[in-house]
N, C-alpha and C positions, 0 to 999 in steps of 0.2 A: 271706193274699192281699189284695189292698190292691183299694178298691173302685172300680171304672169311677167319672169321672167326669162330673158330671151337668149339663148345657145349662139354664140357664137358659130359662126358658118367656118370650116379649115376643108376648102374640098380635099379628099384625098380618091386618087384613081387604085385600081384593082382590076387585072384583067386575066379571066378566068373561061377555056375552050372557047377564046375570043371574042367573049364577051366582057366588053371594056362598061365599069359601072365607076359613078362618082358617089365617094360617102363622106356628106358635109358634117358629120358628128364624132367620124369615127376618133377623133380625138380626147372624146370621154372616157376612152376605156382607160388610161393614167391616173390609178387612186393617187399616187405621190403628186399629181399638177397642181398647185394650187388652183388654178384656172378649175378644176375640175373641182375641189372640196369644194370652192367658191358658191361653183355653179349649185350643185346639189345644198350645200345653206343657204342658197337663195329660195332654192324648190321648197323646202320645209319651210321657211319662214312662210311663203306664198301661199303653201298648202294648209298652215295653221290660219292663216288669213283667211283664207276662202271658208273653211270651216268651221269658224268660230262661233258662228249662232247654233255651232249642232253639240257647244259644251254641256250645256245643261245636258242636252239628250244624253250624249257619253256617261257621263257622269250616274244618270238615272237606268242607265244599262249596267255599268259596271257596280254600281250597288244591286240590282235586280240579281246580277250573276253570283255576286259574292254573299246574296241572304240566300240565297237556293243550295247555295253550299255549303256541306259539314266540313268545316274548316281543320276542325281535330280532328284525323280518323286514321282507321289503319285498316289495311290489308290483309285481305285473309290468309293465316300460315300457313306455307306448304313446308313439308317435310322430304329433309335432305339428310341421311344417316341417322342422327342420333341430334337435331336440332329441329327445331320448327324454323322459318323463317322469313319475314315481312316489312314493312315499312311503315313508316307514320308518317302524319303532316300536321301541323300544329298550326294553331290560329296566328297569324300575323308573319309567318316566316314563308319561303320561297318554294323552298325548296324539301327536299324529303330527307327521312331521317333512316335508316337501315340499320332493323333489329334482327335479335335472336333469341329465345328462349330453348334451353333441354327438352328432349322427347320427356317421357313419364312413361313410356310403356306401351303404349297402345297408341292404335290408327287416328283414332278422333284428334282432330286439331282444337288447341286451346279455344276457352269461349273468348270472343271477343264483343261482350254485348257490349261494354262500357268502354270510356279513357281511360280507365285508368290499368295504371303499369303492369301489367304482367308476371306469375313467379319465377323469377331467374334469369329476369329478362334483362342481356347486355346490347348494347349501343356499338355497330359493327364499324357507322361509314354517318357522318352526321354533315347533309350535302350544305347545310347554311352556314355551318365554322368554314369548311372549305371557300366557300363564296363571298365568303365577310370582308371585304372591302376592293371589292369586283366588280364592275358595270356588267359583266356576265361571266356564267358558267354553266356548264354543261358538264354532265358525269357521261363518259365512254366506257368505258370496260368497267366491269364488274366482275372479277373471281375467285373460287374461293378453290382452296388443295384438295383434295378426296377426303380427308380427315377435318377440313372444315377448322383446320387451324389456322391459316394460312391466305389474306386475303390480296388483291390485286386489285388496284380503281386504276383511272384513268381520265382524268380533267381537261379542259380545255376552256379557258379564260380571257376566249378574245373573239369567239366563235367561227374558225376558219379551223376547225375539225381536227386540228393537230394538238395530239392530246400529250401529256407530262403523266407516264406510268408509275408506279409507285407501290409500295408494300408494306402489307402490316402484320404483325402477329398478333391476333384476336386471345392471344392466349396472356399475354401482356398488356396489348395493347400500345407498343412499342410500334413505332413508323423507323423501317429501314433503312437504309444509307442509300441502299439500291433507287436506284433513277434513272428512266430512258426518257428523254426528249424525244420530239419527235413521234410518239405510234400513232398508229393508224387504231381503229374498232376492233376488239376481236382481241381472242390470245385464249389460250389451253395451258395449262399444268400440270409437268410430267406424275407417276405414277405417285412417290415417293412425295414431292413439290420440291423436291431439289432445283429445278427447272422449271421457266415460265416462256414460253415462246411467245411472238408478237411480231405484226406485220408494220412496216412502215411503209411510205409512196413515194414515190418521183418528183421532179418537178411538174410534170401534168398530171398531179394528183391522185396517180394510179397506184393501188395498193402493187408494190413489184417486189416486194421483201420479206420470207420470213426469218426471223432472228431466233436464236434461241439461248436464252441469259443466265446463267449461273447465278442463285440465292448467292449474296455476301460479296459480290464482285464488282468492279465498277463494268460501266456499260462499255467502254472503251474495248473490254473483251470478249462481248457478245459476238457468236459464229453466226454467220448468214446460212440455214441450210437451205434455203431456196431463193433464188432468183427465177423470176418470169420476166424472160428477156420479149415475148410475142408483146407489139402492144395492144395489142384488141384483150388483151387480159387482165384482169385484177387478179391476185393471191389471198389466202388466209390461212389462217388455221384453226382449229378447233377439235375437240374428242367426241367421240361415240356414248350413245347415254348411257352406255355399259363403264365409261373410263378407263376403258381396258385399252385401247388404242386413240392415237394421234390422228387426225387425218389433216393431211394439208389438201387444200384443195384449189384449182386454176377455175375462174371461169370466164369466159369472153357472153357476148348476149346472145350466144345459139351454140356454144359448144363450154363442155366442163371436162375436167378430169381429177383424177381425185388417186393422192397417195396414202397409205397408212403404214403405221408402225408401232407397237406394242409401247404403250405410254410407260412402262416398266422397262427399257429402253433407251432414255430419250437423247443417247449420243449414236445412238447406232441408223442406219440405211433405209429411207423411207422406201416402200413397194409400191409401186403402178399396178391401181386395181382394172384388173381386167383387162380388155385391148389398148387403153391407154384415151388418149388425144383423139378423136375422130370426127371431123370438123359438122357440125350441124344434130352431134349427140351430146344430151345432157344427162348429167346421172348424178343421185342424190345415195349416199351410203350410211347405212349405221351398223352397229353390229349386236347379236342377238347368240348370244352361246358359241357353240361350236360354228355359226354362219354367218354373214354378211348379209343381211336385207339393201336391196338394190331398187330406186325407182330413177326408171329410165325411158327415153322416148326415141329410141333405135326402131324404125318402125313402130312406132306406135304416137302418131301426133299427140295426143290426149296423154299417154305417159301409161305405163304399165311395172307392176309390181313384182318383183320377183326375189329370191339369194342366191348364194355361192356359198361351197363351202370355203372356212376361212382359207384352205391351204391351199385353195385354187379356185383362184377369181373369176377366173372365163367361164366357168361352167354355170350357166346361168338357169336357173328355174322357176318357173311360173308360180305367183299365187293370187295376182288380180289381173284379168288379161283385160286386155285395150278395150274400151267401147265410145262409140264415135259421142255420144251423148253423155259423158261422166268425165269431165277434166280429174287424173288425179294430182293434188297439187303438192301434201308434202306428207311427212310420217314420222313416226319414231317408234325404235323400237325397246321394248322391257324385256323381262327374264321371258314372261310366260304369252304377252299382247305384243300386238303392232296396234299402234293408233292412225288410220289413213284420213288425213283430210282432205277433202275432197268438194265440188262443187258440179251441180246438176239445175239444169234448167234455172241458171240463173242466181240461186243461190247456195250457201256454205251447206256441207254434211261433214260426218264422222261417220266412220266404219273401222269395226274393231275384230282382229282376227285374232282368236286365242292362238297360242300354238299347238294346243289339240284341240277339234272344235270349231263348230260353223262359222263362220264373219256374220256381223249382224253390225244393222244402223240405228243411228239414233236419232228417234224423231219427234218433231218438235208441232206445237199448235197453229204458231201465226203462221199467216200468211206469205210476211216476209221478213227475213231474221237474217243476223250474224252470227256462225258458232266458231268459236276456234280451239282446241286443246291448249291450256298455259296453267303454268305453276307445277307441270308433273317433273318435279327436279329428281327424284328416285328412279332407281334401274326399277325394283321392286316393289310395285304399282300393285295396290289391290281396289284402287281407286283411282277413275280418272276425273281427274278436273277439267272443265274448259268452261270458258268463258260466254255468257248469251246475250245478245243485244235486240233489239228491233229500233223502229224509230219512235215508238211510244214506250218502249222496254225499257228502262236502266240498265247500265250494263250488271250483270251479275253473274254471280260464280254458284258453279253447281259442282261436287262432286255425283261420281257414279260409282255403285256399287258394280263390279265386272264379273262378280258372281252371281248375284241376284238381277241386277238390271236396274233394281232403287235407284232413285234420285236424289238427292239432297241438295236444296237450295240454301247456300252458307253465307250468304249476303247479298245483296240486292244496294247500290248504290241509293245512299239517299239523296233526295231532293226535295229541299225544304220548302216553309212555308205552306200553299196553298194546292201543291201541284198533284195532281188527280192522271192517272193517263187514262182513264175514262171520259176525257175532256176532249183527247186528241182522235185520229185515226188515221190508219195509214192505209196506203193502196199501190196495187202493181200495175200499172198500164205498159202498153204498147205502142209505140212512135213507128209508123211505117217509111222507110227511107225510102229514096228515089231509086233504086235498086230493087226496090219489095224486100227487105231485110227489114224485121221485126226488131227496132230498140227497146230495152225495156227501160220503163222509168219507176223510180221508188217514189211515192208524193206519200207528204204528210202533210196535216194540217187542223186547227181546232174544229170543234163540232159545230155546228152551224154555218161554216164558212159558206157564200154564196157561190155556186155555180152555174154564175150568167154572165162571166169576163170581168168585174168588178176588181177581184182579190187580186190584189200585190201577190207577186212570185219569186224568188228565188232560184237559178236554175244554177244547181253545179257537176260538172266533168272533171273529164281528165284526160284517161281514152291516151295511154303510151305506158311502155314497159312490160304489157302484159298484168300490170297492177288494177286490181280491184276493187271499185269504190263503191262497196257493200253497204249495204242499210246500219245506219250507225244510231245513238240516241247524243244530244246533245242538250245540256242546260242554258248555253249561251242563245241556243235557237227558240226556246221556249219565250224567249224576249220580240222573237221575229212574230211567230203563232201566235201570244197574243195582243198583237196589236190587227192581227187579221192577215198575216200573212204566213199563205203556204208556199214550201218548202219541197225541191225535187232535186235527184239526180239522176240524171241518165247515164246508163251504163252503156254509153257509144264505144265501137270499135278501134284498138286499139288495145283497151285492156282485156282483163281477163273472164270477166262475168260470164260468157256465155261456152267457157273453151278454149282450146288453143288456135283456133279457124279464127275465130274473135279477134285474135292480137296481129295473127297473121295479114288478117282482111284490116289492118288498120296501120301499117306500120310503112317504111320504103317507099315504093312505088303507088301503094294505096293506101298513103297517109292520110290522101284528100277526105276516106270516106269520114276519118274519124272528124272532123269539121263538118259536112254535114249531114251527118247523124245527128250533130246537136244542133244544126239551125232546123233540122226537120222534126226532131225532139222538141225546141222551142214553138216552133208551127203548133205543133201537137196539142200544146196545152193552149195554145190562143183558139183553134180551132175547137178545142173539146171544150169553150167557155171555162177553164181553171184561172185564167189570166186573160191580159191586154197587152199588146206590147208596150202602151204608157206607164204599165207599171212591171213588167217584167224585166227584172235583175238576173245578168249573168255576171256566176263566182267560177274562178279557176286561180288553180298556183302551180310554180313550176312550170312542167309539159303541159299541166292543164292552164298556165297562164301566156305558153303560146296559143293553145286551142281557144283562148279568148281575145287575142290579136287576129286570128284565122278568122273567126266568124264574124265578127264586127267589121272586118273588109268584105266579108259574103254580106253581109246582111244588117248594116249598121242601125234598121230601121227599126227591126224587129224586137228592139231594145230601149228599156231606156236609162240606164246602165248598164258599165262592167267594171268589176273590181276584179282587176289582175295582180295575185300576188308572187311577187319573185319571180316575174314571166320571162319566158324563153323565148323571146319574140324577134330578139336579130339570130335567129336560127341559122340561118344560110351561113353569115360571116362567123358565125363562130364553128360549124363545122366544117368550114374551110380553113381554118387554122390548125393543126396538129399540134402545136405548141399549149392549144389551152388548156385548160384540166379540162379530162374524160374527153376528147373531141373523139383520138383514137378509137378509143371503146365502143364511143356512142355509133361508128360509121353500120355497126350491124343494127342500128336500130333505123337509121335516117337514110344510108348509102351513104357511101365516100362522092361526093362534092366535087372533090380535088382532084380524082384522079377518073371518075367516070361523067362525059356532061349530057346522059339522058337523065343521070340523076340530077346535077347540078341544075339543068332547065326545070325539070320537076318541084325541086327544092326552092326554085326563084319565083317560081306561079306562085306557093304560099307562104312564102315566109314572112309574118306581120310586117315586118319592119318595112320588105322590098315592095309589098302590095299597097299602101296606102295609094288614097283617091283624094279628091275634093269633095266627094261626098258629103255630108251631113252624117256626122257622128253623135253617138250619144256623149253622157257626161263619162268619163274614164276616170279611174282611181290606182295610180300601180304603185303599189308597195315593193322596196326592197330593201336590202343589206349591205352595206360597203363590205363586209369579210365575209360575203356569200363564196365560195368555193366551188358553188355548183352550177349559180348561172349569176354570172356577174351582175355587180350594180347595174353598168355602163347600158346593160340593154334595154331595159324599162326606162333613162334616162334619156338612150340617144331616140328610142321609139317617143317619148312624150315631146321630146323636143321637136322632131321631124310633124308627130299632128299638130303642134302647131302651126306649125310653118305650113302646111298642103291643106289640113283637111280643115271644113268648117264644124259648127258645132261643138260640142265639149259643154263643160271645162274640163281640160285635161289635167290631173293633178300626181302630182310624182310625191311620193314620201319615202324617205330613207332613213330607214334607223342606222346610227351612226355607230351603235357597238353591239353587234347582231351578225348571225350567220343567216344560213338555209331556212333556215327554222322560225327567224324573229329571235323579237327579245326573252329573255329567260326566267325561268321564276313565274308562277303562276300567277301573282297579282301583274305582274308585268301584262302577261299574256293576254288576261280580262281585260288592259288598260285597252291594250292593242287591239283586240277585239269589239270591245267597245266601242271604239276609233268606225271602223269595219263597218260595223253593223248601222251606226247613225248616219254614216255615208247614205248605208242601201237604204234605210228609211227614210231619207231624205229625199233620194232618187224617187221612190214610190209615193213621195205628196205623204207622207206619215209622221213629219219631222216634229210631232208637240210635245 
């Protein structure tokens, strides 16, 4: 067996409200060291090593995934003016392809029983010529003019989120001369499409720019009409689903503010809606006729509904007032609806207000579901689409009739072969925290699975940003369920599942709960006989893959892995540095470190990195990205290196994809490979590896 290898030790000191700390790794964070590529092509060598008897398994997961999938297929058309418009995938390629076909006249969308081509159907945006000889790519922006002549992409080929803007006339098919290096996600299209605005960011990766670029020009003469000089802020911009106006909008992680200005316009003086800037108020805008639909949480935790007329902002008026029990989360508005989505005991809802006429909800069978509104690209909705999931569900798309109340179910993703969701079932339980705070968990799992501690588990979180890790359905997991393992998430404190008291109760000062919520969640299901802790596997990424350095220092026992992907585990040092991307931003989510040390001692009690023991750990697996932008290599690196060196047990294993962002690699067979990867790890962990 060929031996892990070993990080050199560089102490470096750091003294912070007098506290003088040594960090023997921090010299990882240098992608240019060689010392540093070195170290991480040793870890992958190491890490393919250690794994090797689990190729076969991969291999027979990533065919499982890719026979379960219709390889050719397309998207159901939603209708934008006078086009339908959808996307394809084709068997053996990566990436997706962006079509379009002419309305005909009437509301029905094209049938799409078949592959084959559609009448009049053109090729808008073809993301695998774009990709064609790229170790990755990723599409950011996507836009199109009001006339739908006129298209906008946005690429990035290295995955560190800085995308190369670009333009085409769908009417030719002609790619313009016009090119902005550099943008950021995002961007709007004046009235006319003479103009394309577009944000770009800083060195700490904060969106701080909007630009606005003249069709035919070079970029060298794009007008900056916003800077946000706060750093606790990001910038963007975008239009109202009317298109009638611009809104640029500020937002830091507990206050927004939001400018508009008549897209028919687009060199003239943006307006400050309403009272402006007002630190710990957020507000969402769209516009609706002669009014402004406003949702905002000025007094009101949970968010409440209201407008203005256009010509004066401040005047604000009620149409869904605050209840302590009903998070409202976002909305849009049409000619004649508002569509409010919203979330209740746990899980998604829609509620639809005519503009004459009662509000009414839409409700659904299971037990436990995801619903979200998507694909309503038209001001003039006589249909709303969104989107249905559960964890036995496929994702599928329903239009709704907004006169009648009719249903239509327009596609139901398939999943090939043998798969039955009559096989599986899903359940909502409760995790009681040491507080008496009720977590809920989503558990799935096949029919017959034993409930007497036997069954392999799965447990994944998140629990930061106020983000929601709602009941989803997944193909790759139907690999886990049958081989006998169920599959849960707890919606610990932190995020959004339960309200905004929820994110509240999890964030700053009471980060701790969001950790254990989920070792008291994990308790949960060993004590409810769902699991053991010898076969019970914790999954996190991101924030959720500090949350999996947090509780494996609470409770290394209770486990017997964790696969942490792109974890955020040297927390503390990284938002002590202001220089790194988002540290700024992030201080409303964590506390400033730097500059307050009730926070700074708070932040040292959990942050993975600073808590490690000699404990007895399980086996760990952290994955990450050399062009991650959001939470560097160096910290999954300098963490695996330190359990080495302190704690026992393991194997601790680092994998780093080498041309990769935030996200991993690119391309959906990429993604199964990677996945793949993942999953024979956790079967392995769980004694299931044949």
């Amino acid at each position: 067996m060929q031996t892990p290898p070993v990080a050199k030790r560089v102490d470096t000191e750091r003294t912070h409200h007098g506290d003088t700390v040594v960090d023997p790794y921090a010299w990882l964070i240098n992608a240019e060291d060689p010392d540093t590529l070195a170290y991480l092509k040793a870890e992958n060598e190491y890490t393919e090593a250690a794994t090797s008897h689990l190729e076969e398994l991969r291999g027979r997961i990533f065919d499982e995934i890719k026979s379960r999938t219709k390889e050719t297929d397309l998207s159901v058309p939603a209708r934008r003016g006078d086009w339908w418009f959808f996307t394809r995938t084709f068997e053996g390629k990566q990436y997706s392809t962006h079509c379009r076909v002419p309305a005909r006249g009437d509301d029905a969308p094209p049938e799409i029983g078949g592959d084959e081509k559609l009448p009049g159907e053109q090729i808008m945006l073809d993301e695998n010529e774009l990709a064609e000889g790229h170790d990755f790519f990723a599409l950011g922006n996507l836009g199109l003019t009001r006339d739908n002549n006129m298209l906008a992409y946005s690429v990035d080929l290295a995955g560190d989120e800085r995308f190369t803007l670009q333009f085409k006339d769908l009417r030719t098919g002609e790619l313009l001369a016009d090119s902005v290096e550099g943008a950021f996600y995002g961007g709007a299209w004046s009235a006319n499409g003479d103009y394309f605005f577009y944000t770009t960011v800083d060195e700490a990766w904060r969106p701080n720019k909007v630009w606005r670029h003249k069709i035919g020009t070079p970029s060298s003469e794009d007008v900056v009409i916003h800077e946000e000089t706060d750093a606790r802020f990001g910038t963007g911009i975008d239009t109202t689903g009317s298109e009638e106006y611009l809104l640029c909008e500020s937002h830091s992680k507990i206050t927004s503010e939001v400018r508009f200005l008549r897209a028919d316009n687009p060199t003239g003086e943006f307006t400050v809606f309403g009272a402006g800037r007002r630190d710990g108020v957020e507000l969402a805008v769209d516009h609706q006729g002669d009014r402004f639909i406003v949702l905002h949480n000025d007094d009101a935790e949970n968010f409440t509904l209201g407008w203005t007329p256009v010509d004066d902002t401040t005047q604000f008026h009620p149409l869904l007032e605050h209840r302590d029990d009903t998070r409202l989360e976002s909305f849009s508005a049409y000619d004649k609806y508002i569509v409010v989505h919203l979330r209740h005991g746990g899980l998604t809802g829609i509620r639809i207000l005519p503009r004459d006429g009662e509000a009414r909800d839409v409700s659904f069978d299971e037990a436990i579901y995801t619903v979200t509104p998507a694909g309503n690209l038209d001001y003039h909705i006589t249909q709303l689409r969104f989107s249905y999931r559960s964890m036995v569900t496929p994702d599928s798309v329903y239009d709704l009739d907004l006169e009648t109340g009719e249903m239509h179910l327009r596609k139901r993703r398939a999943v090939l072969g043998d798969f039955d969701p009559d096989n599986y079932e899903q359940h909502r339980e409760w995790a009681t925290a040491a507080d008496g705070t009720q977590i809920p968990i989503s558990i799935v799992h096949r029919k017959g699975v034993a409930r007497d501690g036997s069954a392999p588990c799965l447990l994944y979180g998140y629990g930061s940003y106020e983000a929601s890790m709602d009941p989803y359905f997944s193909i790759p997991r139907l690999s886990l369920m049958d081989r006998g393992v169920t599959f849960a998430i707890t919606h610990i404190r932190g995020g959004g599942e339960m309200g905004r008291a929820w994110y509240e109760n999890g964030k700053l000062l009471k980060k701790k709960n969001t950790f254990t919520d989920y070792v008291d969640s994990a308790r949960h299901l060993i004590d409810a006989n769902w699991t053991s802790s010898d076969r019970l596997v914790a999954r996190g990424g991101s924030a959720g893959g500090m949350l999996m350095g947090a509780v494996v220092n609470l409770a290394p026992q209770l486990f017997a892995g964790i696969l942490a992907q792109v974890p955020f585990v040297d927390s503390l040092n990284t938002i002590l540095d202001p220089s790194m991307p988002l540290t700024v931003i992030e201080w409303d989510e964590w506390g400033n470190p730097l500059h307050d040390p009730e926070v700074y001692r708070y932040m040292k009690s959990y942050s993975p990195y600073e808590n490690l023991t000699d404990a007895t750990y399980p086996a760990i697996l952290a994955v990450t990205s050399l062009n991650d932008t959001r939470v560097g290599f160096h910290e999954p690196a300098k963490w695996i290196a330190r359990l080495r060196h302190e704690a026992k047990g393991g194997e601790f294993l680092l994998k780093t994809e080498m041309e990769a962002g935030h996200a991993g690699r690119s391309g959906r067979y990429a993604a199964w490979e990677e996945e793949a990867f993942n999953l024979a790890w956790v079967l392995d962990r769980m004694g299931l590896a044949k």
